[in-house]
Each structure stands twice: as C-alpha cells, then as structure tokens.
N, C-alpha and C positions, 0 to 999 in steps of 0.2 A: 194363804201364806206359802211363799216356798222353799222345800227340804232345801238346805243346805247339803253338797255334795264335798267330799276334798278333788283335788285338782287330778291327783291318781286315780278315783273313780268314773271321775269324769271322763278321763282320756282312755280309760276301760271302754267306757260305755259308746263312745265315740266311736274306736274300734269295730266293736262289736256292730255299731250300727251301718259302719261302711262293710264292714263284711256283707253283712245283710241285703243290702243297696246293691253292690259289686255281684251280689250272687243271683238275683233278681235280673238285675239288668243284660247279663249272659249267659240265662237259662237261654236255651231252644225247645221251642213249643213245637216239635215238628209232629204231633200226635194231638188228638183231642184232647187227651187225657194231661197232657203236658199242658195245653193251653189252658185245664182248667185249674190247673196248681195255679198256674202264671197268672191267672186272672184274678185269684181267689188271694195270690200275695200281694198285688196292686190295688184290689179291691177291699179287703178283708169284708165280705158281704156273699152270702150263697144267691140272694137275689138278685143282686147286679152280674155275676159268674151266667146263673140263668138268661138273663135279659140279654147280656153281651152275647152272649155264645149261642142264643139258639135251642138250649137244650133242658129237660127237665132236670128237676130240684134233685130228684131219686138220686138220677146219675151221678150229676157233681157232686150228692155226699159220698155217694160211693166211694166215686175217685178218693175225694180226701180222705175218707175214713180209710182208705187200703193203706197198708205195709205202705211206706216208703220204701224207692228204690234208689234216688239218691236223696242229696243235700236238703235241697229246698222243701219237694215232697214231704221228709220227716218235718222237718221245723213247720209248713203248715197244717200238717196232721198234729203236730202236738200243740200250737196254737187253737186249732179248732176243737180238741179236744179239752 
C-alpha cells in the first residue's frame, strides 16, 4: 500500500532529490579519494566502489568514514553511517 504524500511534500522531496542529482552529476573526482565518494553516491555499495576502482575495502571505508570536506562527502558519510 502506498503512503499518501500532500502535494507540498511532494515538491519538498522533489527538490531535495534534484539537489542531490545536480550535486552528484558535478562533483569532480580529480583525486582517488573524490572518485570514491563519486562512486559510492552512484553506487551506494562499498563492493562495487572496490570492484570499480581497483582498490581495497580498508581504503574506501576510510575515505568515507573521514570528515567531510565538502557537500557530497558529508551527505555520503552520513548515509553510510
């Protein structure tokens, strides 16, 4: 069965989800470290991150478990978390 939304929430959540989209699609990954946020927001998966990129599990949690430094970083440190 599905939640019933009002039309105001709706258009919140729309929002929100283009932000998300918009912010994703014009990250620059010019570092490893940047590629594995970027993979890990396209992916949501540390295994495919690993499989894609080449690199061990250790790492790519690392990466994500650090401080964020910007936008994205936080928002998938706090998802992963």
């Amino acid at each position: 069965m599905t939640k019933l939304i009002t039309v105001d929430r709706a258009k919140a959540e729309i929002k929100r989800l283009q932000h998300y989209v918009d912010l994703v699609e014009s990250f620059e990954a010019d570092t490893l470290d940047k590629a594995i946020i970027m993979e890990y927001a396209y992916t949501n998966s540390i295994i495919k991150v690993t499989e894609n990129l080449n690199i061990e599990r250790d790492y790519a949690l690392s990466v994500i478990k650090r401080k964020g430094q910007d936008e994205l970083h936080k928002m998938m440190r706090s998802m992963y978390m």
